[in-house]
BATOR-785524 format. One record per residue (C-alpha): residue number from 1; x, z, y. Coordinates in steps of 0.2 Angstrom, whole numbers, plus 5000, padded with zeros to 4 digits. Layout:
// BATOR-785524
seq	u	w	v
NUM	X	Z	Y
...
***
This chain:
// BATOR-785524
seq	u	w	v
1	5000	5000	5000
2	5008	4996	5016
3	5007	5006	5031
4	4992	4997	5042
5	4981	4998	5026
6	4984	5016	5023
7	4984	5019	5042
8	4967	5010	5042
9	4959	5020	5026
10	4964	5036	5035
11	4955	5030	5052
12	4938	5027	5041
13	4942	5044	5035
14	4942	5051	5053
15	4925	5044	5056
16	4920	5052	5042
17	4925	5070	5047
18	4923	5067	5067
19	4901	5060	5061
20	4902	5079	5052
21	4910	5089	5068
22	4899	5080	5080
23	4883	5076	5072
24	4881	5093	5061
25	4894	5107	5063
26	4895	5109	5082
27	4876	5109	5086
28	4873	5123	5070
29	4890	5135	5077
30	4882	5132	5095
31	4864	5136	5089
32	4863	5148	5075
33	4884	5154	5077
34	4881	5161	5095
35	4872	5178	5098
36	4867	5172	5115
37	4860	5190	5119
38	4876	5197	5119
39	4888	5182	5123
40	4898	5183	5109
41	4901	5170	5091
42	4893	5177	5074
43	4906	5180	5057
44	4896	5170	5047
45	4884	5159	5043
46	4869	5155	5028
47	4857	5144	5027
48	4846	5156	5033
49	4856	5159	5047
50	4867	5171	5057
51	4873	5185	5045
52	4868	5200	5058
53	4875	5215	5064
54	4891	5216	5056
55	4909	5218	5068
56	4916	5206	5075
57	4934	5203	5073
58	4945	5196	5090
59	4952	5182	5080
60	4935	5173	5077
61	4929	5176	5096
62	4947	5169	5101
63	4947	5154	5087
64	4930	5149	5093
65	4934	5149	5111
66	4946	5135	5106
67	4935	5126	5096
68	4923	5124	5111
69	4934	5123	5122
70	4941	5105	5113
71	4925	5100	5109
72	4921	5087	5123
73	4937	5079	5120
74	4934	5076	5103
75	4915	5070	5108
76	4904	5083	5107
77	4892	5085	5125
78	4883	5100	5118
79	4887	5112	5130
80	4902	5120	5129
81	4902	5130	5146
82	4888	5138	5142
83	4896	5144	5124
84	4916	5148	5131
85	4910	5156	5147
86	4900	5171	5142
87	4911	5172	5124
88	4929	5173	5134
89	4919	5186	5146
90	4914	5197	5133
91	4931	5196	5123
92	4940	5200	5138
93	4926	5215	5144
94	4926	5223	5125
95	4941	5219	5117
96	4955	5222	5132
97	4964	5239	5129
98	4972	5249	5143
99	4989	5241	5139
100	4984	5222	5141
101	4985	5222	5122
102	4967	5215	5111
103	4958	5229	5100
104	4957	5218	5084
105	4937	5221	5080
106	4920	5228	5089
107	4905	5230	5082
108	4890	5216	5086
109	4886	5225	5101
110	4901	5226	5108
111	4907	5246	5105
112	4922	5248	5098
113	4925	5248	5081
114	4944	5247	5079
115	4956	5249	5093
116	4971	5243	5083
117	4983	5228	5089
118	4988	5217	5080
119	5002	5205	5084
120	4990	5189	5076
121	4976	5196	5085
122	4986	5195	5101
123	4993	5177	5097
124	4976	5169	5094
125	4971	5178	5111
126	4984	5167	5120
127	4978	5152	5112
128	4961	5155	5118
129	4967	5158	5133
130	4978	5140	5134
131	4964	5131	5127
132	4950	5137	5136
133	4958	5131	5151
134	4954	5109	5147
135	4935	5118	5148
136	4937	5126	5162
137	4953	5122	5172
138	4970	5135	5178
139	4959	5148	5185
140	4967	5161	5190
141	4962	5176	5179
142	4964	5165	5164
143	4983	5160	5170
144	4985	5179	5176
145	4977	5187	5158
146	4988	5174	5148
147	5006	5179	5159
148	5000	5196	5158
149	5001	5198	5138
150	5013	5188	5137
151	5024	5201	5147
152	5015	5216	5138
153	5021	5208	5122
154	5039	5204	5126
155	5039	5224	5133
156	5030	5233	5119
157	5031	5223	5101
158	5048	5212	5104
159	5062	5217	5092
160	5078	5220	5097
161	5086	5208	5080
162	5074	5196	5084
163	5053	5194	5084
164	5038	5206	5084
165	5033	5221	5078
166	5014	5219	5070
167	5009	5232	5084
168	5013	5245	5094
169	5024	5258	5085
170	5024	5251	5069
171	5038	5247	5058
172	5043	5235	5045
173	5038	5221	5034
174	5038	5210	5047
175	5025	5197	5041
176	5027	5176	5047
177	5012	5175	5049
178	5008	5181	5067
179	5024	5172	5073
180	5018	5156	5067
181	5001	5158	5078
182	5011	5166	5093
183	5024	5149	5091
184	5007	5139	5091
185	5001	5148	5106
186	5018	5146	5116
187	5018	5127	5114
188	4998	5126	5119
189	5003	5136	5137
190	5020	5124	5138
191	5009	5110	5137
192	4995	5114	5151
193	5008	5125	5163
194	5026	5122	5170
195	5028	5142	5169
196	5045	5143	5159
197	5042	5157	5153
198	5032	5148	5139
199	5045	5136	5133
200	5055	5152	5132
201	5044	5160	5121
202	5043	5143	5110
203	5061	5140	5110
204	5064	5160	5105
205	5049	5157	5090
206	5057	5141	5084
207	5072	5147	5082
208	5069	5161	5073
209	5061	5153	5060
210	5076	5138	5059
211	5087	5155	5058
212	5078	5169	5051
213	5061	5165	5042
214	5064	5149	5031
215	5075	5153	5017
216	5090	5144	5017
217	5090	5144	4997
218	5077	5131	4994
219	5070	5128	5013
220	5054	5136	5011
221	5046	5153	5019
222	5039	5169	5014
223	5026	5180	5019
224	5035	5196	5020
225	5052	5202	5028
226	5061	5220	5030
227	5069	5223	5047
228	5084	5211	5048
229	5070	5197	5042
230	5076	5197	5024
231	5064	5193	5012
232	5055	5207	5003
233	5056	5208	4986
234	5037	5200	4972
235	5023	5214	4982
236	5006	5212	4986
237	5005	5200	5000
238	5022	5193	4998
239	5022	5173	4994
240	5026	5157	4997
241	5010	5150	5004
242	5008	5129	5002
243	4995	5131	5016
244	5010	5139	5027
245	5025	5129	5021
246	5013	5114	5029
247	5007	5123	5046
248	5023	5128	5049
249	5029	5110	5046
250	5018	5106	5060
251	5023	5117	5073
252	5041	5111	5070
253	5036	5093	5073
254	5027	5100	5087
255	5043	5109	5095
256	5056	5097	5090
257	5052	5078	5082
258	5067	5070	5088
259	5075	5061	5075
260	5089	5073	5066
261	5086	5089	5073
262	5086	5104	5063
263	5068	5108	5068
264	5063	5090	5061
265	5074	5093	5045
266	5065	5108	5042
267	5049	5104	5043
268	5051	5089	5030
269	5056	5101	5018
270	5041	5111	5022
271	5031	5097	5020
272	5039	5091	5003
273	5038	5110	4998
274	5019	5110	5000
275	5018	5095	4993
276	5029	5095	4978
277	5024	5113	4972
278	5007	5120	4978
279	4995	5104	4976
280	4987	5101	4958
281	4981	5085	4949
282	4964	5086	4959
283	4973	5087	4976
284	4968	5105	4981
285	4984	5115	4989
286	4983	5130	4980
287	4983	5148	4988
288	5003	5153	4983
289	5018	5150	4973
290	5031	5164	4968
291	5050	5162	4974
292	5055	5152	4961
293	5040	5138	4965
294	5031	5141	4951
295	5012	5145	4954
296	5007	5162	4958
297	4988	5160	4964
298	4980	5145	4958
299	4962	5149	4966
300	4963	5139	4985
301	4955	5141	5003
302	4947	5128	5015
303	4960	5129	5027
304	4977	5126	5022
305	4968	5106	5016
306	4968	5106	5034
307	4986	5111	5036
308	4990	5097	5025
309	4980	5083	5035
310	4989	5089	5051
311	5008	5088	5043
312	5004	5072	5035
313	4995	5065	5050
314	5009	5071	5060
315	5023	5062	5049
316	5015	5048	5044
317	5014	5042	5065
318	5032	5049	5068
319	5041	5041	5054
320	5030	5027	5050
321	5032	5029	5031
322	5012	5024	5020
323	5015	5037	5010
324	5012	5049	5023
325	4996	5042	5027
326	4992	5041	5009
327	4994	5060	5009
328	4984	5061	5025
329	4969	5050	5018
330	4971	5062	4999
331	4970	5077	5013
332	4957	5073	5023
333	4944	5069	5005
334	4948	5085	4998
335	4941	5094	5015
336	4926	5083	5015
337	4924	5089	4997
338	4921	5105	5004
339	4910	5101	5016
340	4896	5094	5001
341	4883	5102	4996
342	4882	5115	5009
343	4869	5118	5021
344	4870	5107	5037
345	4888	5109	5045
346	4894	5124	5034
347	4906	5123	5020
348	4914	5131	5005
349	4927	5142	5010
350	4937	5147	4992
351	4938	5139	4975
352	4943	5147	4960
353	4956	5141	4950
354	4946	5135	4937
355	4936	5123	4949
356	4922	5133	4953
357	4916	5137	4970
358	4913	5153	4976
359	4894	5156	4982
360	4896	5164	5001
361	4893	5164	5017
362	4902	5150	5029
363	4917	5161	5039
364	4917	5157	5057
365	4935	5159	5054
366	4936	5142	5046
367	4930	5132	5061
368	4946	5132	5071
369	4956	5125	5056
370	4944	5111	5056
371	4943	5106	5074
372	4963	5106	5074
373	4965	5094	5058
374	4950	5081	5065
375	4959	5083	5085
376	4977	5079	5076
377	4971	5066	5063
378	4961	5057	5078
379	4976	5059	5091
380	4990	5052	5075
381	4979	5037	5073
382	4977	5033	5092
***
């Protein structure tokens, strides 16, 4: 297959998912995912409906501030002011602590329920932050609220040997996680403000990861790290996640795609990683692999198929290599697998190792990995 045919089969593939995100998913997150008496995004969805009263955890107010906040640039005219504006008011009323840091979850009321931070919690915050401003422009207690926790971070959670604490005065494993979402938020504020102090924070996060969190022994990355970012030792939690070896992969090409540099290196090893060890004969990236490669958790989630299309979308326009798009077009069928049989715009969230899938409610948390695959695929195939 040569690279405009497979370029082609991933652009019908596109309209496939963008007719979904337009015609069924926004309207039914805007509608029935938006508890419009008190401003704020539901967890969950059923076919009945919202799943009421239960607390309401910062990353899903945050990830679905971003979701809206893109939506008209990926074609959806719904509405988005009226959903981003009273949502970013009510995360930054009920969730802001004394300290500029984000309690992590309130209840559906907007009392506290847990006043922890969490350094994830706080990434995703910036993101909303970045993203919310294509919606609704640099005003300035966006830009001031973003600069804000951006210094309240570097002050309280940064490490002397390099990265973040989880919060504030706790102490090792240091988990990747949360400095994969904080490197994604840095290069979303590089990219709508010339404040410096972004790029810093991008070129500090990328270069921890090119030094610290990706293993030198086999080029991918673990979940789990004592103090001097060493890897801990087989533990519950600790992994190599396929869906992460791919997002991380993204966020390289993101920071550095010039041909030859370290960061572009690693992230094709990422990729191959993913690709090589954690997808099986159906093409569904499983949850995690142990040290060795071999599987560890052979039950999958939604969102790292998403991770997946992004890299491979991402590659396939940088390098202009077929295969990649083949990988993008086997990505993109495996989500709209878990789109079918759902109610209108809700989806299938886990799969169990034997193939089954596991009866639930639709996650809010699910969305933002959607939107970002469908933005990426579209903006690759431009």
């Amino acid at each position: 297959m040569n690279n405009s045919t497979a370029s082609a089969g991933a652009r019908r593939l596109h309209e496939q998912l963008s007719d979904w995100l337009i015609q069924d998913a926004y309207p039914v997150w805007a509608d029935w995912g938006f508890d419009r008496e008190h401003g704020a995004f539901h967890e969950k969805l059923t076919a009945a409906g919202p799943v009421q009263h239960v607390p309401r955890r910062a990353r899903v107010q945050t990830r679905q501030i971003y979701a809206y906040s893109v939506a008209p640039g990926l074609g959806w005219k719904g509405g988005s002011e009226s959903l981003v504006t009273p949502a970013l008011d009510f995360f930054m009323r009920r969730y802001r602590r004394r300290d500029n840091l984000f309690s992590t979850l309130v209840h559906h009321d907007g009392r506290l329920a847990d006043e922890r931070a969490d350094l994830y919690d706080q990434a995703f915050a910036l993101l909303a932050l970045a993203s919310c401003q294509q919606l609704l422009g640099p005003r300035a207690g966006i830009v001031d609220a973003g600069v804000g926790l951006r210094g309240t971070l570097l002050e309280v959670l940064r490490r002397p040997g390099g990265g973040f604490d989880c919060g504030p005065g706790e102490s090792p494993p240091l988990r990747s996680n949360p400095h994969m979402h904080l490197f994604e938020s840095a290069l979303a504020w590089s990219a709508v403000s010339d404040d410096p102090g972004w790029r810093a924070l991008a070129d500090e996060l990328g270069e921890l990861a090119l030094r610290r969190i990706i293993d030198p022994r086999h080029g991918g990355l673990h979940e789990l790290f004592d103090g001097q970012w060493r890897p801990l030792p087989p533990q519950p939690g600790q992994a190599i996640e396929p869906g992460h070896q791919f997002e991380w992969a993204w966020l390289l090409l993101n920071f550095d795609a010039s041909p030859g540099s370290r960061a572009r290196q690693a992230a094709l090893r990422l990729y191959q990683i993913g690709v090589d060890h954690g997808i099986n004969a159906d093409d569904v990236v499983i949850n995690a692999l142990k040290d060795d490669l071999s599987v560890h958790d052979g039950a999958a989630r939604l969102w790292p198929h998403t991770e997946w299309l992004k890299a491979a979308a991402r590659l396939a326009r940088l390098t202009g290599e077929a295969r990649y798009w083949q990988d993008a077009q086997r990505a993109a069928r495996t989500l709209l697998r878990f789109f079918e049989n759902r109610p209108r715009g809700q989806w299938w969230d886990k799969l169990s190792a034997d193939g089954k899938w596991v009866e639930e409610p639709a996650p809010a948390s699910s969305f933002y990995h959607i939107v970002c695959s469908i933005a990426e695929l579209g903006a690759q195939l431009e």
